[in-house]
N, C-alpha and C positions, 0 to 999 in steps of 0.2 A: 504494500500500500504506500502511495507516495507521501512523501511529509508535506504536510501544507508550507507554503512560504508565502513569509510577510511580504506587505506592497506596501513599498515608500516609493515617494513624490517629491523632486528637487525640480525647483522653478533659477533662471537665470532672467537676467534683465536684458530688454535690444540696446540698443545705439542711444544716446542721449547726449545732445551739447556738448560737448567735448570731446566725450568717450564714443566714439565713432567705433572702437572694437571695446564692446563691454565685457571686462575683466568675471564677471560674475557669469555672465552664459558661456566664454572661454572654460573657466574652472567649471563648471556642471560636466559642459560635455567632456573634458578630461576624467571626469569622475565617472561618465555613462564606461570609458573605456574599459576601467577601471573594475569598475563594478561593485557592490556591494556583499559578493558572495553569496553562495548556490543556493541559499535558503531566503534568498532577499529579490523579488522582484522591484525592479528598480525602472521608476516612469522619469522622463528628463522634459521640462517643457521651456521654451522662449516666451518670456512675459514683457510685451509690450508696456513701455513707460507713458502710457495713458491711464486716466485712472476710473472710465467707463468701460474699458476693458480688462481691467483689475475687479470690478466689480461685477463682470459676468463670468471670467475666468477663475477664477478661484471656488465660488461655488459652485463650479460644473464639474471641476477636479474633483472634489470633496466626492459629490454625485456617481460620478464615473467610477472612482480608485476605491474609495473609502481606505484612505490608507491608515497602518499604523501611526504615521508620523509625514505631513508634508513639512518640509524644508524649505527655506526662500533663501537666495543668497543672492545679492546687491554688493555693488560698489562703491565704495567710499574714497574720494579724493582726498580726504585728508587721514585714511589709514595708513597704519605704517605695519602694522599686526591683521590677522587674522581674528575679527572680533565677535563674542558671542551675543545676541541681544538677547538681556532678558524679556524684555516685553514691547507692548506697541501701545500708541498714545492713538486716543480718535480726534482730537479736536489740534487746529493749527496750523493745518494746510493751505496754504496760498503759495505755494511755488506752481508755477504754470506747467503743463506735462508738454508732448511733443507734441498736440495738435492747439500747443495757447488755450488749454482749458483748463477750468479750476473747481470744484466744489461749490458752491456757494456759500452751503451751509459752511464750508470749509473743514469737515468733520469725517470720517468712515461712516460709522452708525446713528440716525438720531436720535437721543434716548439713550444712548451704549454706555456704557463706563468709561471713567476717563481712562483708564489705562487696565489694559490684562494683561497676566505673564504668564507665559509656556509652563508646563507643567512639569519642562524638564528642567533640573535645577542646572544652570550653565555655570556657575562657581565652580559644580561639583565636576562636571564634565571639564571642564580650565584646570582642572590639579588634576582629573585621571589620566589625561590624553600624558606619554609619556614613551612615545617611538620616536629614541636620537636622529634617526634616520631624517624625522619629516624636518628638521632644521629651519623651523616656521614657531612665530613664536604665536601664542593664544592670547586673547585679550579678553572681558568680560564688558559690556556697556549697560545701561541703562537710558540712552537715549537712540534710536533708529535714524532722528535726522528728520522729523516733519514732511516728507518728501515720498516719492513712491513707495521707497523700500518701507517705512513705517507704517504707509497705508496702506501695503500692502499685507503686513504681519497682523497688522489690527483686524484686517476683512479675515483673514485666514484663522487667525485665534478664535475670535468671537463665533464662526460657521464651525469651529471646530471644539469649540468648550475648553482651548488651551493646548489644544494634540498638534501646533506646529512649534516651528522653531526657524528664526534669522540668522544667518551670517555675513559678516561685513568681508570683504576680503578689499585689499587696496588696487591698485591699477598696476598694472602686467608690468612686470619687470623693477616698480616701484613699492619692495624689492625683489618681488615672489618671481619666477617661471611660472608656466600657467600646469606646469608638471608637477610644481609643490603646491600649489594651491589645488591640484586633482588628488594628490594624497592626502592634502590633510581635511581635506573634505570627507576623501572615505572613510580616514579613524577621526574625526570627530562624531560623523556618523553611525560610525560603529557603536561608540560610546555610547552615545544619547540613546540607540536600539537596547543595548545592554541593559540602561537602565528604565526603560519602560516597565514591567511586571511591578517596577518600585515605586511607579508615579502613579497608577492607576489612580490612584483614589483623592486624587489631585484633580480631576477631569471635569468635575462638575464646578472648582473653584474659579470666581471670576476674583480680582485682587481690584479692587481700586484705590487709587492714590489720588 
C-alpha cells in the first residue's frame, strides 16, 4: 500500500520595479529542482505583484492543494539574510502594484485582525536549521514590508487559520546564488514540515496585536 504524501505549496513573486528577475520565483524554482523529498508533493507557482490577483490566487491554491503548509517567498531589497516572517499585518497598504493599483480600503481583510502569525514558531525553526553546508545565514522578522509580500501572507494566513509561512530572501547575488537560496529553502522547509504534528493545535489561533 502506498504511503500517503504531504502536499506543500511554494509561491515566488514576477518582475517588479527594479527586480526585473525576481530573486524569490528564481529560489522557488531552484527548490522545485531540488525537491522536497519522496514523501512530499511539492506545487511551485508564479505570483503576480498585483494585489487582485493575490486575492483570487491564493484562495484557489488553498481550494485546489489543501496543502499541509503553503509557503510565500518574496524579495526584499534591503535583505542581506534569508528572513523568516512571523506574521502578516492587514491594514497599511498604499504602495501601488504593477498595474498603478491600490486597495482602497488599503487593508487585506475588512473586519480581519490586525495582525496573525503562522502557526509555525520561526524562532524555533532560526536555531534548528543547522547544515554548514547551506553557508546562508537565517534571520527572524516581525515586519513583511506593507507591500505584496505582507498582503500576500495576510490573505494566505487568514484563508488558512495560520497553516502558511513567508520568507524574505535578498536579491541574486546580493549575497546569495540562486543555488543557496534553493537549498536553504529546502531545509528551512524541511524544518517547518518536521514541526507541524507540534503546531497543530495552534491552527484555530488568530494573534492580534
Amino acid at each position: 500500500m502506498e504511503r500517503s504524501r504531504s502536499t506543500v505549496v511554494v509561491t515566488g513573486f514576477g518582475p517588479f520595479g527594479e527586480h526585473t528577475t525576481n530573486a524569490s520565483w528564481v529560489a522557488v524554482q531552484e527548490l522545485q529542482k531540488l525537491g522536497l523529498g519522496d514523501e512530499v508533493k511539492l506545487y511551485v507557482y508564479e505570483v503576480p505583484v498585483e494585489y487582485q490577483k493575490v486575492l483570487d490566487l491564493i484562495p484557489s491554491l488553498w481550494r485546489r492543494h489543501n496543502p499541509e503548509l503553503l509557503i510565500h517567498v518574496g524579495v526584499s531589497g534591503m535583505a542581506t539574510t534569508v528572513t523568516l516572517e512571523k506574521c502578516g499585518h492587514n491594514r497599511g497598504y498604499k504602495g501601488l502594484d504593477n498595474l498603478c493599483y491600490c486597495p482602497d480600503s488599503h487593508c487585506c481583510v475588512q473586519g480581519g485582525p490586525d495582525c496573525i502569525e503562522s502557526i509555525v514558531d520561526m524562532d524555533l525553526v532560526c536555531n534548528t536549521i543547522a547544515d554548514p553546508q547551506l553557508d546562508v545565514v537565517i534571520s527572524v522578522s516581525k515586519d513583511a514590508g506593507r507591500y505584496l509580500c505582507d498582503f500576500t501572507y495576510y490573505t494566505s494566513l487568514h484563508q488558512s487559520h495560520g497553516r502558511s509561512a513567508f520568507i524574505h530572501v535578498p536579491p541574486l547575488g546580493k549575497p546569495y546564488t540562486a543555488e543557496q537560496l534553493g537549498r536553504a529553502l529546502q531545509s528551512i522547509i524541511g524544518v517547518m514540515l518536521g514541526m507541524l504534528p507540534h503546531t497543530n493545535a495552534k491552527m484555530n489561533c488568530l494573534v492580534q496585536h
